[in-house]
ROTIDREN-684818 format. One line per field, with one value per residue: x, y, z of N, C-alpha, C in turn; residue in one letter; residue number from 0. Coordinates in steps of 0.02 Angstrom, whole numbers, padded with zeros to 5 digits. Layout:
! ROTIDREN-684818
nxx <- c(X, ...)
nyy <- c(Y, ...)
nzz <- c(Z, ...)
caxx <- c(X, ...)
cayy <- c(Y, ...)
cazz <- c(Z, ...)
cxx <- c(X, ...)
cyy <- c(Y, ...)
czz <- c(Z, ...)
type <- c(A, ...)
seq <- c(NUM, ...)
END
This chain:
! ROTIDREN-684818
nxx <- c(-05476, -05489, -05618, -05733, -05739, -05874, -05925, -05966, -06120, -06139, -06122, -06237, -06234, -06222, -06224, -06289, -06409, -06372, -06504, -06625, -06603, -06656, -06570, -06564, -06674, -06733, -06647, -06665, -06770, -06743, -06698, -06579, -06509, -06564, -06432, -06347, -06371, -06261, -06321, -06281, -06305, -06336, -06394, -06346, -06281, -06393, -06395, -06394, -06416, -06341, -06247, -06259, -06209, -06089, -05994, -05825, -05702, -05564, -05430, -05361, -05206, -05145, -05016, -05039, -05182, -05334, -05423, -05564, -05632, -05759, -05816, -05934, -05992, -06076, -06270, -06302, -06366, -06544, -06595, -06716, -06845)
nyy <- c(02451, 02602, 02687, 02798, 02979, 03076, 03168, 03326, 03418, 03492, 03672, 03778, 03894, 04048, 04181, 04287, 04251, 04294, 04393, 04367, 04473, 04615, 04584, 04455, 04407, 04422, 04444, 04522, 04625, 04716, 04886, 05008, 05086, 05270, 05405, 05462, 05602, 05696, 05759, 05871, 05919, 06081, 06133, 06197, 06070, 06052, 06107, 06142, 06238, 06336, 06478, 06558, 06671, 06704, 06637, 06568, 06533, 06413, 06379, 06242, 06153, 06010, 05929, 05990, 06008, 06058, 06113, 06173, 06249, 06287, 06362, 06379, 06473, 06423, 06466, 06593, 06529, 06573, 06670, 06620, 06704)
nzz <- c(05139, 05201, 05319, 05199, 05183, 05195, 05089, 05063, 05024, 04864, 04847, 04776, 04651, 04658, 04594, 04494, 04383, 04192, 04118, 03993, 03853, 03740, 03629, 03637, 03588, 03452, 03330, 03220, 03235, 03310, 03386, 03330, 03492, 03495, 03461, 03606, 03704, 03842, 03944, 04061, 04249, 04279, 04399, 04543, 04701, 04834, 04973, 05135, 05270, 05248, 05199, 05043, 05020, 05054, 05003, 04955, 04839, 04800, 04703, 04675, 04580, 04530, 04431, 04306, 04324, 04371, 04512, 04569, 04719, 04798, 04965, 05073, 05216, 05369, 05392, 05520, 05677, 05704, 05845, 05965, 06043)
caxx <- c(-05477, -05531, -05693, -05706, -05768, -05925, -05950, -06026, -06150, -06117, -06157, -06283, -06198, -06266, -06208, -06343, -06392, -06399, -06573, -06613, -06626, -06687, -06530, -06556, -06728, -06729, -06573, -06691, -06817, -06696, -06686, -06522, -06520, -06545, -06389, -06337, -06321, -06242, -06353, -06255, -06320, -06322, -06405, -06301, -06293, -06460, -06350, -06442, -06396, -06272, -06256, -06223, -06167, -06021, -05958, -05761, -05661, -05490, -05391, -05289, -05179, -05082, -05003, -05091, -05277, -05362, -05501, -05594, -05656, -05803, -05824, -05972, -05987, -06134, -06305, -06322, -06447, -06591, -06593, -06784, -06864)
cayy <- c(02524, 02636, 02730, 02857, 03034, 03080, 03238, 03384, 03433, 03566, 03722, 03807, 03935, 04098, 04219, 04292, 04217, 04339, 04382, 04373, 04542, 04618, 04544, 04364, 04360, 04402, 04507, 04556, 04661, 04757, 04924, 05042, 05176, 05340, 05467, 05486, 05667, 05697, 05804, 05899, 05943, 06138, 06158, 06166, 06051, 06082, 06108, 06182, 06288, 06368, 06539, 06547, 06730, 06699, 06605, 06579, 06502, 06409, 06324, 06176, 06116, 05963, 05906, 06025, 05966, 06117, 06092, 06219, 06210, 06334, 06363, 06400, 06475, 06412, 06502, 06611, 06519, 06645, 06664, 06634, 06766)
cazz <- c(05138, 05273, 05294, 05166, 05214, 05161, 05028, 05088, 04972, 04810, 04850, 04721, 04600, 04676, 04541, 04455, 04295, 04144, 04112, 03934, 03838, 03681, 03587, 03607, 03570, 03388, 03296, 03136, 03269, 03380, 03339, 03352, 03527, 03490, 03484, 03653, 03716, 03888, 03992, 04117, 04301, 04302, 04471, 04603, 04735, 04891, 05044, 05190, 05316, 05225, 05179, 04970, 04975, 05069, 04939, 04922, 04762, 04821, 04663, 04697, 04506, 04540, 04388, 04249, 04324, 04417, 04537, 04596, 04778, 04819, 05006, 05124, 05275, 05398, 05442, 05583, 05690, 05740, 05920, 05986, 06106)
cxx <- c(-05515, -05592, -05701, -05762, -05826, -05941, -05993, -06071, -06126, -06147, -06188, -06230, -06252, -06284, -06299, -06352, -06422, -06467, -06569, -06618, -06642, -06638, -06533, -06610, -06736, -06710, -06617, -06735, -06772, -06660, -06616, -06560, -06513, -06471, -06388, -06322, -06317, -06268, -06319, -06308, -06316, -06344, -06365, -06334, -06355, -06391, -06396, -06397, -06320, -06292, -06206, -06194, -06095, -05962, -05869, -05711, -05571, -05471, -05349, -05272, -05126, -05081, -05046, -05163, -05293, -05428, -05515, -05645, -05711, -05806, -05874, -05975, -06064, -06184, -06286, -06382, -06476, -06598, -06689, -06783, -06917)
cyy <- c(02550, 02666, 02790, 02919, 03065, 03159, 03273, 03405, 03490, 03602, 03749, 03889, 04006, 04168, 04217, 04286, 04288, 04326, 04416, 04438, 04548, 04584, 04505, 04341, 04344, 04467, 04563, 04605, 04706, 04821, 04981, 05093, 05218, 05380, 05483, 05563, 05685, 05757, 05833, 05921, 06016, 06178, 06129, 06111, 06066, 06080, 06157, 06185, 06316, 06432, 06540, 06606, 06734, 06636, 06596, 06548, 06476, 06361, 06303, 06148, 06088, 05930, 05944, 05988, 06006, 06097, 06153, 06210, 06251, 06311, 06393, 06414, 06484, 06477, 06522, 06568, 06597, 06630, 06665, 06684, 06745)
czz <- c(05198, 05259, 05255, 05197, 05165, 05137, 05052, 05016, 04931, 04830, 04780, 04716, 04624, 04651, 04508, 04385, 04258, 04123, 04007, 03881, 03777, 03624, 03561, 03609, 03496, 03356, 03242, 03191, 03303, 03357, 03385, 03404, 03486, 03504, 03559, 03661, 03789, 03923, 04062, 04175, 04309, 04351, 04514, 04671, 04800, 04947, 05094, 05266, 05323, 05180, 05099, 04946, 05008, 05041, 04944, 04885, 04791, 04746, 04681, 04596, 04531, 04480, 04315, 04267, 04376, 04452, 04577, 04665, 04803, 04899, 05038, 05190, 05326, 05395, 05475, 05612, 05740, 05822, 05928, 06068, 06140)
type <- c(X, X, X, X, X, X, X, X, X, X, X, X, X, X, X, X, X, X, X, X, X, X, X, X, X, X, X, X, X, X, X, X, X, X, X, X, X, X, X, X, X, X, X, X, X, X, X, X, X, X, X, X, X, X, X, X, X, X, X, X, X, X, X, X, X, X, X, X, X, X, X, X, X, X, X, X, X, X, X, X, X)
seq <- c(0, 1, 2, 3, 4, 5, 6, 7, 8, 9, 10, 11, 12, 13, 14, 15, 16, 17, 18, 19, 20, 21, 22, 23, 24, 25, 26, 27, 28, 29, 30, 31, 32, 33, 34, 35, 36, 37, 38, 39, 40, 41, 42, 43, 44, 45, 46, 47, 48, 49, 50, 51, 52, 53, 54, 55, 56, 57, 58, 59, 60, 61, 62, 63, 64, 65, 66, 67, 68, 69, 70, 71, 72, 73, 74, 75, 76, 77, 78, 79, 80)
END
């Protein structure tokens, strides 16, 4: 037989191993989440150097699904003297 070719080594499994959590330490202790309730964002986005009273509303509805597009139009910058 001829010379056989020599095995590169296994690479190590680099995936991160599951770290263990309150589950699988012990079932009888582990107490139900709370009621989720979905807290909405009702401040608008910070955007800067944009003027928020020139505001203007464009609707786009493709396929019954409306999106509403609000538009800004820049600052003036202040001229220095």
């Amino acid at each position: 037989p001829g010379p056989s070719k020599a095995q590169p080594p296994a690479k190590k499994d680099r995936r991160k191993k599951p770290e263990p959590g309150p589950s699988s330490s012990n079932p009888s202790t582990t107490h139900a989440p709370p009621p989720s309730t979905k807290k909405y964002n009702i401040n608008p986005a910070k955007l800067r150097n944009v003027d928020r009273s020139s505001a203007t509303y464009h609707s786009v509805t493709v396929n019954d699904f409306t999106v509403v597009i609000t538009e800004f139009k820049p600052k003036n910058k202040k001229l220095k003297k």
